[in-house]
C-alpha positions as CSV (number, residue, x, y, z in Angstrom):
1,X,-12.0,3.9,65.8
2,X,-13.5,0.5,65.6
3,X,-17.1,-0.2,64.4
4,X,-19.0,-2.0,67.1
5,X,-22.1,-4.0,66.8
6,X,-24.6,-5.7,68.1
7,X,-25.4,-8.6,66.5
8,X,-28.0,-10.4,69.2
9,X,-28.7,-10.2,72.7
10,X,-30.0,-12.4,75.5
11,X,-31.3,-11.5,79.1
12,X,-29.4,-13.6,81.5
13,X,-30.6,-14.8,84.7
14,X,-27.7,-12.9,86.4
15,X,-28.0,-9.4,88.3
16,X,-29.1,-8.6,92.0
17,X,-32.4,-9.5,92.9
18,X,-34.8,-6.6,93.0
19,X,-32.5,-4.7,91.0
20,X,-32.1,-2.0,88.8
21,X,-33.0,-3.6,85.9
22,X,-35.7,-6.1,87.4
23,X,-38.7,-4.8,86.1
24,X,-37.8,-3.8,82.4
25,X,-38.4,-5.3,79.6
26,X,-36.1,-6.4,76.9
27,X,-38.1,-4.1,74.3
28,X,-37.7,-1.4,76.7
29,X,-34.0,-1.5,76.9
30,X,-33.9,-2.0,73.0
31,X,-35.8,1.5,73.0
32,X,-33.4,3.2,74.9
33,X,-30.4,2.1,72.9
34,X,-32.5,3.2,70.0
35,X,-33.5,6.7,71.7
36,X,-29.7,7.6,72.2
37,X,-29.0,6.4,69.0
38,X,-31.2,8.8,67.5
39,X,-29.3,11.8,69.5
40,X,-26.1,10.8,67.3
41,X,-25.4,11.4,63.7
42,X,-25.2,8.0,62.3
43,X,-28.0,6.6,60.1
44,X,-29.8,3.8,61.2
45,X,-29.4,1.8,58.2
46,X,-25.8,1.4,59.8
47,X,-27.2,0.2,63.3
């Protein structure tokens, strides 16, 4: 298995208006990477 990282992120201006993902915030989708992170057995030093 590959590691895989992520080393930055941007929010682009491209998606469907009104759309799924229209009202959240970047923190927010940060916390739910972190949240499901946190269900798995790696340590977050390694994240």
């Amino acid at each position: 298995m590959k590691d895989v990282f992520i080393c930055d992120y941007i929010r682009t201006p491209i998606g469907r208006f009104s759309g799924t993902l229209s009202g959240g915030q970047a923190v927010d989708l940060a916390a739910m990477c972190i949240g499901i992170g946190q269900g798995i057995s790696v340590a977050l030093e390694r994240v």
